[in-house]
C-alpha positions in Angstrom: -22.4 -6.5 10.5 -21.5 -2.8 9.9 -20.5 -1.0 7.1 -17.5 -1.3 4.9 -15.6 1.8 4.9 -12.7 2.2 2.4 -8.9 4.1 4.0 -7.1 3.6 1.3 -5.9 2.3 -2.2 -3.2 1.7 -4.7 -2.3 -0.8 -7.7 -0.7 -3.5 -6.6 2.1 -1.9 -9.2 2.5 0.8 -6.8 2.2 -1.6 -4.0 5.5 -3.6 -5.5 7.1 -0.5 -5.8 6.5 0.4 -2.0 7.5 -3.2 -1.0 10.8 -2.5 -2.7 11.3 1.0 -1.3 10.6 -0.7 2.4 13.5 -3.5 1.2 15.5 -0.9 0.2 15.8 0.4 3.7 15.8 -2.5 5.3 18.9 -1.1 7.6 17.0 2.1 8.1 14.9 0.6 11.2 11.8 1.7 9.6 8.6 2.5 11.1 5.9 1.8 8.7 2.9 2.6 11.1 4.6 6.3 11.5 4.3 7.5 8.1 2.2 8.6 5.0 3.9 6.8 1.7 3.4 8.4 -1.5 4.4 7.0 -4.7 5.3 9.6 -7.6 6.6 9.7 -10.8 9.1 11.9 -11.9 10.7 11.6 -15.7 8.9 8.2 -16.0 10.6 6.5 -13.1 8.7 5.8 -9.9 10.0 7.1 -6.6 8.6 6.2 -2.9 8.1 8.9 -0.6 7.6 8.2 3.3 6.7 11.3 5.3 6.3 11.0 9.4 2.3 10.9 10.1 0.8 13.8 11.6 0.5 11.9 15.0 4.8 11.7 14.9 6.7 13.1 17.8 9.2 15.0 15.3 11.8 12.7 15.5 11.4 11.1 12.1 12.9 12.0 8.9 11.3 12.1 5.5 12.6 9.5 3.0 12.8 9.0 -0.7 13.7 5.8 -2.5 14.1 5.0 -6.3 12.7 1.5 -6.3 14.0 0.3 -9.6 17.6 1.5 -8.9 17.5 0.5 -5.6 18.7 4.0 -3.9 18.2 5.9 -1.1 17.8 9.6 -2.3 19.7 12.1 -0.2 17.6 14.2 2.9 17.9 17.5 0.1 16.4 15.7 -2.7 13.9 14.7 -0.8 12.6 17.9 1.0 12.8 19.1 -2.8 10.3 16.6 -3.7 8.1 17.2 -1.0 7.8 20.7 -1.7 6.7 20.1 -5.2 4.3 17.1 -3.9 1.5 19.6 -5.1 2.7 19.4 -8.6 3.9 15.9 -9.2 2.3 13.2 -10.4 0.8 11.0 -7.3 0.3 7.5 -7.8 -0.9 6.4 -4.9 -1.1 7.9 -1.1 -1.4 5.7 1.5 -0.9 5.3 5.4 1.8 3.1 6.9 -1.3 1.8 8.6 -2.4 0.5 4.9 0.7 -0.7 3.8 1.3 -2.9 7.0 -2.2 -4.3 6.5 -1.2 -5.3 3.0 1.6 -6.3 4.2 -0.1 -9.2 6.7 -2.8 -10.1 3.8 -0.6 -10.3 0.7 1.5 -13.6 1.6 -2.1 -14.8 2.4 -3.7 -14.1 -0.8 -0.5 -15.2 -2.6 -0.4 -18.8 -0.6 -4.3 -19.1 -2.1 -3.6 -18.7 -6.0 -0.7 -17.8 -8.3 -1.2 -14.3 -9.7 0.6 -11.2 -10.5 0.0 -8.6 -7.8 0.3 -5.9 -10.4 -3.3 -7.0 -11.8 -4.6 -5.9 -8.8 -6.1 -3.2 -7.1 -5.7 -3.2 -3.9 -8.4 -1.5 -1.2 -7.5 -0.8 2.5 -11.3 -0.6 4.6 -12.3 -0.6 7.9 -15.2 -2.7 9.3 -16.3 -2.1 12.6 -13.7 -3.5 14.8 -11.6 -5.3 12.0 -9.6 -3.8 9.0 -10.1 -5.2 5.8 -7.8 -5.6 2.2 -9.0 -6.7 -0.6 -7.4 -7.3 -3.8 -9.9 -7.0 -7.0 -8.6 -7.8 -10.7 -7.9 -4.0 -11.6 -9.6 -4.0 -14.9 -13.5 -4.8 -13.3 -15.7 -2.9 -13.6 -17.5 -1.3 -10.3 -21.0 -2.9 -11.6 -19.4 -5.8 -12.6 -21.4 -8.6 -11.3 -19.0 -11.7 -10.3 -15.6 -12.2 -10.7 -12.5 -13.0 -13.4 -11.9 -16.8 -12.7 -8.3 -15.9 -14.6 -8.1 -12.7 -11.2 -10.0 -13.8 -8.5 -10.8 -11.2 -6.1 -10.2 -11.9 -2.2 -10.3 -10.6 0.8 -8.9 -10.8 4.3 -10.1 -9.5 7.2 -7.7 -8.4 10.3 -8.2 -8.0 13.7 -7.5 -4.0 14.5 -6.0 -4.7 17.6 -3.1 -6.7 16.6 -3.5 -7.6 12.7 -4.7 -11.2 13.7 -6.3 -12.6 10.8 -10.3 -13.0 11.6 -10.9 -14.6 8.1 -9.9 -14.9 4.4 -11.9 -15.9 1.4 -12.4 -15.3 -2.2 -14.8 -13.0 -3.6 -18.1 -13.9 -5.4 
């Protein structure tokens, strides 16, 4: 067995946030795997940003969604916000390789145990041919030794090829 090599992370706040965004544009024919998705805050509220990846052909089009409100934001607000990336306050970066993996594992995690996602940290890794996500109670500790019985960490592990999932278990 290799080693566990972490992509990527968010809350599983900022993961709700992103599900939403996606939801939101729903009729936008989407592309998940295509972009980078930030999630900012600006005057409080939390916006989702999706910028093409650097492997896109140029044909996509940044995007901008206010989750809570439900609205798309319009192509100049959006180029604004990108501009002043640098300076906002950045939640949570992730591929749209990430979110489709926690995409696949979440319904699988959620079938397991009733919790609320949002007391969760999520982590995006990759293991030698598979991908992993695992979702640990966001308040533990790194050292922590064992687990929350009231947040049970899990993990599922995904084939790379074509997200099949390999396995899924709790944590110890």
């Amino acid at each position: 067995m290799g080693k566990i090599v972490k992509v990527d992370d968010c809350s599983g706040a900022n993961f709700l946030d992103i599900a939403e965004a996606i939801d939101v544009l729903a009729n936008t024919e989407l592309e998940i795997q295509h972009y980078d998705v930030f999630v900012v805050t600006e005057n409080g509220v939390p916006i989702v940003l999706f910028r093409p990846d650097a492997k896109s052909d140029g044909s996509l089009t940044h995007l901008g969604v206010q989750p809570e409100m439900r609205v798309i934001l319009d192509s100049d607000q959006v180029a604004e916000m990108f501009l002043e990336l640098e300076q906002m306050k950045v939640n949570a970066k992730l591929s749209g390789r990430s979110v489709a993996l926690i995409q696949k594992a979440l319904p699988i995690f959620l079938a397991k145990v009733e919790i609320d996602i949002r007391d969760y940290q999520i982590t995006v890794a990759k293991l030698d041919d598979a991908e992993v996500v695992i979702f640990n109670d966001k308040d533990r500790s790194p050292t922590a030794r064992g687990h929350n019985p009231g947040r049970p960490g899990f993990e599922v592990e995904l084939e790379s090829k074509d997200l099949a999932v390999r396995k899924a278990h709790f944590l110890r």
